[in-house]
VMD Tcl script that draws the C-alpha trace (Angstrom):
set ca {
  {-31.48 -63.94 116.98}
  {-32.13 -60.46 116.23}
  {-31.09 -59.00 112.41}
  {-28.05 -56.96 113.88}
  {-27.29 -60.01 115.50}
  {-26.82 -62.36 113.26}
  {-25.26 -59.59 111.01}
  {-21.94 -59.52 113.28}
  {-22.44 -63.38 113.53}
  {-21.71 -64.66 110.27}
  {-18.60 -62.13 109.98}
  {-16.54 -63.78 112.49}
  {-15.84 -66.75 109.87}
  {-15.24 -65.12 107.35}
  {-11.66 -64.34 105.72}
  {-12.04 -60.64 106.07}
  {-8.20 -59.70 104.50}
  {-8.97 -62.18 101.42}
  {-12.29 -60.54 100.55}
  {-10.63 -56.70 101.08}
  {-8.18 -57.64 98.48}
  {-10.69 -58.68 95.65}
  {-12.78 -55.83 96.60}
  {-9.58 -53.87 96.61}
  {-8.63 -54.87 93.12}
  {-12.40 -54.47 91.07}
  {-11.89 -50.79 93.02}
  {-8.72 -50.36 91.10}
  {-10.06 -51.34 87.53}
  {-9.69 -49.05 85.20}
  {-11.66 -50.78 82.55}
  {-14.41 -47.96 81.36}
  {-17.54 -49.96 81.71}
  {-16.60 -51.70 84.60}
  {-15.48 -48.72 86.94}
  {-18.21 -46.59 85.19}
  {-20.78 -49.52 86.47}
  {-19.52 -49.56 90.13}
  {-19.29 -45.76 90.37}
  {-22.79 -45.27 89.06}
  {-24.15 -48.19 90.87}
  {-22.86 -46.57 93.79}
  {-23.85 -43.25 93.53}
  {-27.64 -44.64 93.04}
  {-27.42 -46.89 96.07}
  {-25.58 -44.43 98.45}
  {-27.26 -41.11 97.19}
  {-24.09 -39.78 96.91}
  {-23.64 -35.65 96.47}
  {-21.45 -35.32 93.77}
  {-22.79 -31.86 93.51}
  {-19.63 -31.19 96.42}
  {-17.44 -32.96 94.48}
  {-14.49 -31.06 92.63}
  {-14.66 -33.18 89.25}
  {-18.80 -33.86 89.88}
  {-18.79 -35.99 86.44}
  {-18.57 -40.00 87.86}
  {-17.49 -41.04 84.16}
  {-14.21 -39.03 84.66}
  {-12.97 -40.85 87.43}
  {-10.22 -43.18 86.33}
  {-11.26 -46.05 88.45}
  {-13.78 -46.46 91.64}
  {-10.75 -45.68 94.01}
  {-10.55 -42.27 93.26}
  {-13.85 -41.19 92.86}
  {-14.07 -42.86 96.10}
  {-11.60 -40.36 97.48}
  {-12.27 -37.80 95.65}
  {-11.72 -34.42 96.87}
  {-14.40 -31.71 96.82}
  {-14.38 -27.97 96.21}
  {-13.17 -25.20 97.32}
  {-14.85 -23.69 99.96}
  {-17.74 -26.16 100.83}
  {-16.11 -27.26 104.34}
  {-15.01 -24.25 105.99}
  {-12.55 -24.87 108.80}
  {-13.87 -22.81 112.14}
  {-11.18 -20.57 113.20}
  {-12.54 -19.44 116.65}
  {-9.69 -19.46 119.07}
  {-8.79 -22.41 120.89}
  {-11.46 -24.41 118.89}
  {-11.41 -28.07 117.56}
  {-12.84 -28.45 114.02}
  {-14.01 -31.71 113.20}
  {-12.24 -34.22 111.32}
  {-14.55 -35.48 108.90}
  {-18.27 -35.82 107.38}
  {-19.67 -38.71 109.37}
  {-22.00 -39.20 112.29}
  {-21.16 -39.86 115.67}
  {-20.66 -43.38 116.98}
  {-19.95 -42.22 120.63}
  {-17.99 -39.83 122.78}
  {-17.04 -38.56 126.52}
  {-14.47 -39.33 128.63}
  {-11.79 -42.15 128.95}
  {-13.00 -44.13 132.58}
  {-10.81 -46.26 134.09}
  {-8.64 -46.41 130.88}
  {-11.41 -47.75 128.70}
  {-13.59 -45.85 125.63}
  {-17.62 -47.04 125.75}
  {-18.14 -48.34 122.42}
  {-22.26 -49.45 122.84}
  {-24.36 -50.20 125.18}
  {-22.41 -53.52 127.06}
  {-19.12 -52.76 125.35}
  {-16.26 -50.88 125.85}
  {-12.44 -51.79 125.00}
  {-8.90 -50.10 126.37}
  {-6.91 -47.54 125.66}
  {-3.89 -49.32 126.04}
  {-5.42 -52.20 123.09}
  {-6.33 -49.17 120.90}
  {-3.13 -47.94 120.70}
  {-0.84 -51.11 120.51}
  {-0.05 -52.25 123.45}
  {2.52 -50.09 124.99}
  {1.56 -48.55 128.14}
  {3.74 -45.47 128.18}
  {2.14 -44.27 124.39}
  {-1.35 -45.08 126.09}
  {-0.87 -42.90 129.44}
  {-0.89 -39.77 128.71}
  {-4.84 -40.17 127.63}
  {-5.98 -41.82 130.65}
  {-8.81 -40.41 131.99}
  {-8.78 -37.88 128.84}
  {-11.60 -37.73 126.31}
  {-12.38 -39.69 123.23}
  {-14.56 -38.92 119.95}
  {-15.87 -41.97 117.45}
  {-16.99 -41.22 114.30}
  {-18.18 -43.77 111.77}
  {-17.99 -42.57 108.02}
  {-20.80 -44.20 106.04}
  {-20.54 -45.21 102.74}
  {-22.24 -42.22 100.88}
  {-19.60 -39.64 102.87}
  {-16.71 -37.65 102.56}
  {-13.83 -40.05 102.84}
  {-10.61 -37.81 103.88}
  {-9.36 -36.95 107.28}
  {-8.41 -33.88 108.63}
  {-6.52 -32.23 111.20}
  {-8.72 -31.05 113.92}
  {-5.67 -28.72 115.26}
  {-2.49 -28.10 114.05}
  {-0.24 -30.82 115.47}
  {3.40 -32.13 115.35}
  {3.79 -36.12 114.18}
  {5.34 -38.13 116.55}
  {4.35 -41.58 115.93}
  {2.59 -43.48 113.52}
  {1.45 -47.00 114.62}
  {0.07 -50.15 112.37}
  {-1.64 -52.19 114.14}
  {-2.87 -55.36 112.91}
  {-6.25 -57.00 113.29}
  {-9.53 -58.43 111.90}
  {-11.31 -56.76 109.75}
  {-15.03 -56.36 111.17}
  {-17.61 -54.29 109.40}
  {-17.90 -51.03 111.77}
  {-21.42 -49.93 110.77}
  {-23.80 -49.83 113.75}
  {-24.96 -53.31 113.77}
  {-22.02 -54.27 114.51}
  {-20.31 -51.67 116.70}
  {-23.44 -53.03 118.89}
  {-22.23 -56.72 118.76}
  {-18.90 -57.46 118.40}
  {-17.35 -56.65 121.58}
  {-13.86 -54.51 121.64}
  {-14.79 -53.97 117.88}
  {-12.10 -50.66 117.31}
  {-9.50 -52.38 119.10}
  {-9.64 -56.12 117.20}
  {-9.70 -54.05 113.38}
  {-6.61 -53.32 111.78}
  {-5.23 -49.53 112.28}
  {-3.78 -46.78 111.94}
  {-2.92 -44.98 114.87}
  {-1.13 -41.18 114.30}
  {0.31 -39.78 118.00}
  {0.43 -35.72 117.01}
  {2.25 -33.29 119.37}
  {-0.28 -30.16 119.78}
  {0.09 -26.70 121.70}
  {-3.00 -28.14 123.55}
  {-1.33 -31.45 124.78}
  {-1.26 -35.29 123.20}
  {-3.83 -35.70 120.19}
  {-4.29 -39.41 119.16}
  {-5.79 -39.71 116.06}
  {-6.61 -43.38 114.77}
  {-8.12 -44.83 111.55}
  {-9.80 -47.76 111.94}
  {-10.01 -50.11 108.87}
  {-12.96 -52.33 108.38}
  {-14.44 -55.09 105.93}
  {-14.03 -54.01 102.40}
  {-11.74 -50.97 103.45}
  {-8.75 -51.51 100.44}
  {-6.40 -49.23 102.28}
  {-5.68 -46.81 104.78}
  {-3.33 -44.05 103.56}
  {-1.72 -40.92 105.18}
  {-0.72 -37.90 103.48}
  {3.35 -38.40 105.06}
  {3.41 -42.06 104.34}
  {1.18 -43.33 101.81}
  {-0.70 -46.45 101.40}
  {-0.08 -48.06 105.04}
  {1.30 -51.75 104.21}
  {3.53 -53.37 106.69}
  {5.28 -56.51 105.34}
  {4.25 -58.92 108.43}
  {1.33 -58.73 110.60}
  {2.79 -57.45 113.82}
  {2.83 -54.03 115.34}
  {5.15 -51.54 113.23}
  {6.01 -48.39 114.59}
  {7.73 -45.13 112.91}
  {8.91 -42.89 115.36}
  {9.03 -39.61 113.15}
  {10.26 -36.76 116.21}
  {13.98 -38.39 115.34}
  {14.04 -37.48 111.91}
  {15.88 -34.17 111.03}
  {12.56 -32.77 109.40}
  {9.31 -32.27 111.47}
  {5.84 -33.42 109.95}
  {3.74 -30.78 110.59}
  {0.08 -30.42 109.31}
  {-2.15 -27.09 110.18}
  {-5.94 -27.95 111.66}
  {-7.72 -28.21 108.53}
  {-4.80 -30.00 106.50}
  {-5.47 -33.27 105.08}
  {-4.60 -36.48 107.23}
  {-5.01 -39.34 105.30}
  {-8.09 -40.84 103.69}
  {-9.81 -44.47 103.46}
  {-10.55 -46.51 100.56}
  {-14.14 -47.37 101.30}
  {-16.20 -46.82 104.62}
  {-14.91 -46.69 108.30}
  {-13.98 -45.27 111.42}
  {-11.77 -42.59 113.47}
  {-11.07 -42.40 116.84}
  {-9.79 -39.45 118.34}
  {-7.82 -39.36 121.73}
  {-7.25 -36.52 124.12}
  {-5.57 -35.85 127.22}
  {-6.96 -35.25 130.43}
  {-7.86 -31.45 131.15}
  {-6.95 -30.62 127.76}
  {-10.20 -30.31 125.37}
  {-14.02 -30.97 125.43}
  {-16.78 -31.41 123.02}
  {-19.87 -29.58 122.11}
  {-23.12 -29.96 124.00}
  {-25.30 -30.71 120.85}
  {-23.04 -33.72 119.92}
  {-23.67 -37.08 121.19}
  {-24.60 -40.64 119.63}
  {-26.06 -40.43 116.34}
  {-25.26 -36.60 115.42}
  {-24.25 -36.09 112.09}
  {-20.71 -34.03 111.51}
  {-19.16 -32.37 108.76}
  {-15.57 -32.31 108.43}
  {-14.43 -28.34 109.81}
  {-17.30 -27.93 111.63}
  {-16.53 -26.70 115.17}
  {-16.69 -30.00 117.45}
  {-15.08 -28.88 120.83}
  {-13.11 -26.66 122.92}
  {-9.34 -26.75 123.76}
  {-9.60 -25.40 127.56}
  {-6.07 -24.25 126.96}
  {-6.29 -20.65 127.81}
  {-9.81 -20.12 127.74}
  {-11.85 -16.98 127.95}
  {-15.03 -15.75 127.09}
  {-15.34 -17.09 123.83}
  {-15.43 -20.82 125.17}
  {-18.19 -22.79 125.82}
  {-21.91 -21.58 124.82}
  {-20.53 -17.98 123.86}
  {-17.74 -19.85 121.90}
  {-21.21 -21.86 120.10}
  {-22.74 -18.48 119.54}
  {-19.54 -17.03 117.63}
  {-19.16 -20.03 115.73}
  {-23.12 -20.03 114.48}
  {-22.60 -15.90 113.26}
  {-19.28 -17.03 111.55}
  {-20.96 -19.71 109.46}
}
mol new
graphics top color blue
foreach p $ca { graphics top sphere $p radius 0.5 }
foreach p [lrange $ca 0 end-1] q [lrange $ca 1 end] { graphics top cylinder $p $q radius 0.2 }
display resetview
């Protein structure tokens, strides 16, 4: 048995939700030596730019959490602003993307897992991204841990979904089959001028919490599927492309969803390319014109 192999191996016994808790509470310590030991630790192990960050001095973080999620200055993610363009979400690297077949999202080579699993279940949230397009980004310890809109959408849903919590680095994206659809998640259903935007945030080993900007820290009282249906409340959640989603407490995954027809990514991304959250990542073939596709790619490079 390979490394990678026996990697994802000894994870399945393990009690993943016990060992996210402790984690979860030494990441909330705000005793100076202690925080000041894991942040610094951290930053040596992960080479970790703090250069970006907004407050780049680790000792004046009150506890790991936050310089965790720390935000970074003004300016050094511009969103692209070409017409009809997707930006990307986050700083990460690409896990895998294309289109939806058959209902189900490749996830490595021998794997793949549904829609319909993904997003909880119910059949009528999943079909309107069958044969659609999906993006998977991992988010690496060392990166840039919010999430972004990559168009301005309308919330409709938001959907916890329980599950294991598997490590999703790439040893283990490789061999744990149906990896993104056993982890806990956080699934967001956004209404967009485009069509149906799925965006979902996958938690993994470690990961303390998954929180969104409308809702908070995401912690359902029993471990079956909760849903929030937020397009019957009087006041509409709406968040501009750009905007901040949510953000994870320690390293993971998104998964965004699309509908058929309605977007498509960039040529030069595919397994393994970095991103950069704002960065433009596709096309919305929504009234498209000149300025899509590799005139679109042109633009964007003279805008940066």
């Amino acid at each position: 048995m390979n490394k990678k192999k026996l990697f994802a191996a000894i994870q399945y016994p393990l009690p993943h939700h016990l060992i996210s808790r402790l984690v979860g509470f030494l990441a909330q310590s705000r005793i100076g030596w202690l925080k000041n030991l894991l942040i610094g630790q951290f930053i040596k192990a992960f080479k970790v730019d703090m250069e970006e960050a907004a407050q780049p001095n680790p000792k004046a973080y009150e506890n790991f959490n936050e310089f965790f999620t720390r935000p970074l200055k003004e300016g050094v993610r511009p969103v692209v602003s070409l017409e009809n363009s997707m930006a990307c979400p986050v700083d990460g690297t690409v896990s895998q993307l294309g289109p939806i077949d058959y209902g189900r999202i490749f996830q490595a080579k021998g794997h793949s897992y549904s829609v319909l699993e993904l997003l909880g279940g119910d059949v009528e949230r999943a079909a309107p991204f069958m044969g659609g397009q999906f993006a998977t980004i991992y988010l690496s310890p060392k990166d840039y841990h919010r999430i972004h809109m990559p168009v301005t959408g309308t919330l409709r849903q938001m959907i916890h979904v329980p599950g294991r919590l598997f490590s999703v680095n790439p040893a283990t994206t490789e061999n744990v089959d149906g990896l993104f659809a056993r982890n806990e998640r956080v699934v967001a259903i956004f209404d967009t001028e485009h069509g149906p935007m799925a965006m979902v945030l996958v938690g993994a080993m470690i990961v303390a919490s998954i929180e969104t900007v409308w809702s908070g820290q995401v912690t359902p009282l029993n471990r079956e599927v909760a849903v929030s249906n937020y397009s019957e409340q009087p006041q509409a959640i709406t968040l501009e492309k750009g905007a901040e989603l949510g953000r994870f407490k320690l390293g993971s995954t998104i998964v965004m969803l699309y509908g058929p027809e309605m977007a498509e990514f960039l040529d030069r991304f595919e397994a393994g390319s970095p991103t950069r959250m704002g960065e433009y990542f596709g096309q919305f073939l929504t009234d498209t014109d000149d300025s899509s596709g590799e005139n679109a790619e042109t633009k964007a490079s003279e805008e940066e």
